[in-house]
N, C-alpha and C positions, 0 to 999 in steps of 0.2 A: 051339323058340323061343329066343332070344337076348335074354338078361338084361344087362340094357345096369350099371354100374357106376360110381354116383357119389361123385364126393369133394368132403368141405368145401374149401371157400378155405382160404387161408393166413390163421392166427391175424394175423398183423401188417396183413394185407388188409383185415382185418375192419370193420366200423363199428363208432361209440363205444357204441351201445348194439345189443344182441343183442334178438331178435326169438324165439319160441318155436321156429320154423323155424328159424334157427340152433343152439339150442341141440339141437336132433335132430339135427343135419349134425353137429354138432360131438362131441358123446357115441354119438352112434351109439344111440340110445334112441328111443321110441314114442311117439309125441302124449300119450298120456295119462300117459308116467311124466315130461313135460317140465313138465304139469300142477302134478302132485302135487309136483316137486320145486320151483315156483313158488309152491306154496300152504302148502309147507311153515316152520315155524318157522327163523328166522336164516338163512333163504334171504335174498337180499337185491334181491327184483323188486320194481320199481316198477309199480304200475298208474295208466294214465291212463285216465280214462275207461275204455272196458272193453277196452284193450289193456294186454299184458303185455309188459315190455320189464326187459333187466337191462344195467347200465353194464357195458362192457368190463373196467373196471378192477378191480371188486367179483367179475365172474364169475372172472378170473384166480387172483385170492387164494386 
């Protein structure tokens, strides 16, 4: 088989707010520790309704 090999976009590509699926492309990390670092204290995700979203500018920081 042939393990095909993806890469995030370019940071400057990016939209203004990150989506949990970026945040995996981006760190190289697993759905569920994209979670925990969302649901963690002085993380800085905004939730709307029941999506998870973090401003570009805050995740940089």
């Amino acid at each position: 088989m042939n393990a095909t090999k993806t890469t995030a976009a370019p940071v400057e590509n990016a939209p203004v707010l990150y989506t949990p699926e970026n945040i995996m492309a981006i760190m190289h990390i697993s759905r569920s520790s994209v979670y925990k670092l969302f649901s963690s204290e002085g993380f800085p995700s905004i939730k709307m309704g029941g999506i998870l979203r973090i401003e570009k500018t805050a995740f940089e920081k």
